[in-house]
C-alpha positions in Angstrom: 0.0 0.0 0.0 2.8 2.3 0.7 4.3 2.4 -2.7 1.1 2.7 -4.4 0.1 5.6 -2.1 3.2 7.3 -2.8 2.6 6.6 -6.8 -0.5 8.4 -6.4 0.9 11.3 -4.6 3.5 11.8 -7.1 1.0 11.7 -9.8 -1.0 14.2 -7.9 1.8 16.3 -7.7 1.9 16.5 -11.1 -1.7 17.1 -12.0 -1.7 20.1 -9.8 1.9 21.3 -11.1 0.4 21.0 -14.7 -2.8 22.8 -13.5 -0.8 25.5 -11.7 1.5 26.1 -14.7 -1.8 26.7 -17.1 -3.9 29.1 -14.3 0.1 31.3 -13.9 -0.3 31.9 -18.0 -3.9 33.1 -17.5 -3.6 34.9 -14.1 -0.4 36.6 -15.4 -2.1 38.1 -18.2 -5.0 39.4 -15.5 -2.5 40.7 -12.9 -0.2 42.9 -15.3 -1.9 45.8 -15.1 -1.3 46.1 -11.2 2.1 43.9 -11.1 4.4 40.7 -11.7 3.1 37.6 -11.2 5.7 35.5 -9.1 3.7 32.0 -8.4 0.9 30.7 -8.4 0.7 27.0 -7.3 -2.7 24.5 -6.9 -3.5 21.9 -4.4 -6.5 20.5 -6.0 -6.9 17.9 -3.3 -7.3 20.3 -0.4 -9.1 23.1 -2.8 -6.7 25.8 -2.6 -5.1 28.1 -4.7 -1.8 30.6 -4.0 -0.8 33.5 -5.7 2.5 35.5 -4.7 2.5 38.6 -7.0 4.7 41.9 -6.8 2.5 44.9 -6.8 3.9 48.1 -9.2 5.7 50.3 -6.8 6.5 47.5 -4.0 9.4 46.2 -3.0 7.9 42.7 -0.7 5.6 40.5 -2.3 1.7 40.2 -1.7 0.3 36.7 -1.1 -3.4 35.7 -1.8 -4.9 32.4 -1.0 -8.2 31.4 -2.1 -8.6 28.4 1.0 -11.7 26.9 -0.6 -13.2 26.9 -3.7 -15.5 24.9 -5.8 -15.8 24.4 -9.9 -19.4 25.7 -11.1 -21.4 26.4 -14.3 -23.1 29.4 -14.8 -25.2 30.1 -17.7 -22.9 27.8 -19.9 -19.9 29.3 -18.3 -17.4 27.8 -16.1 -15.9 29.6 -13.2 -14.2 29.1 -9.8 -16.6 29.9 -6.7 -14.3 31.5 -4.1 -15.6 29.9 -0.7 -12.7 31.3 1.7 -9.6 33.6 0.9 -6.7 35.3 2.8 -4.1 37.5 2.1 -0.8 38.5 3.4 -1.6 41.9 3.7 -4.1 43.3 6.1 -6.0 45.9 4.2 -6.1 43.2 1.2 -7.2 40.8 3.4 -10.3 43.0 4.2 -10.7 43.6 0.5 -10.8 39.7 -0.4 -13.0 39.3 1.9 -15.3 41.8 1.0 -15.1 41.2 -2.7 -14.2 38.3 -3.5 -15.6 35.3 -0.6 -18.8 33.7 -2.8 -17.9 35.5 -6.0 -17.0 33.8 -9.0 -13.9 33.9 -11.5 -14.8 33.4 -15.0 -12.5 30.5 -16.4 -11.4 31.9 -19.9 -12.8 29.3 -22.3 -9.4 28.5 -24.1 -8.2 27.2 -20.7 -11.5 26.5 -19.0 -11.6 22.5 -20.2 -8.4 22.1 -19.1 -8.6 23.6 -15.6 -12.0 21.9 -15.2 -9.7 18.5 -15.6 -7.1 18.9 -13.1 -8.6 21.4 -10.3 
């Protein structure tokens, strides 16, 4: 059982590397206008996401963590519902909780099929 376990961990690994290296190439493209993208990495098992980005004008990066989230289809459209977010920063904090906690994000369509796989 223990190498088995471990060849699915390893697998799972993988899947959520793949996953996290397809949602960087979208999220990049949304978080340019306000800074660098740094990381963004996936644990699909658990149902988290992390993004570290570099805000324009900052010298430390800002983390945000969406804790829990679900897949959903909405009028034909898939999207991540945000159930529970953080951030590193207190004020953003605030914000994500405000504006994003039961929101949804869009999945652009190009990528959506493959996200909807592996997250």
């Amino acid at each position: 059982m223990g190498l088995l376990h471990a060849i699915k961990d390893a697998l799972h690994t993988a899947k959520d590397a793949g996953a996290s290296y397809v949602a960087e190439r979208f999220a990049a493209q949304w978080v340019e206008p306000y800074g660098r993208m740094l990381n963004l990495s996936i644990d699909s098992r658990n149902k988290k996401l992390r993004v570290e980005i570099l805000p324009k004008g900052e010298s430390d990066a800002l983390a945000v963590t969406i804790d829990e989230y679900e897949l959903v289809v909405r009028d034909g459209v898939q999207s991540i519902l945000v159930k529970k977010a953080s951030a590193s920063r207190e004020w953003v904090d605030a914000l994500v909780k405000d504006f994003a906690i039961g929101k949804t994000i869009p999945l652009p369509e190009k990528y959506a099929n493959v996200l909807k796989t592996v997250l």
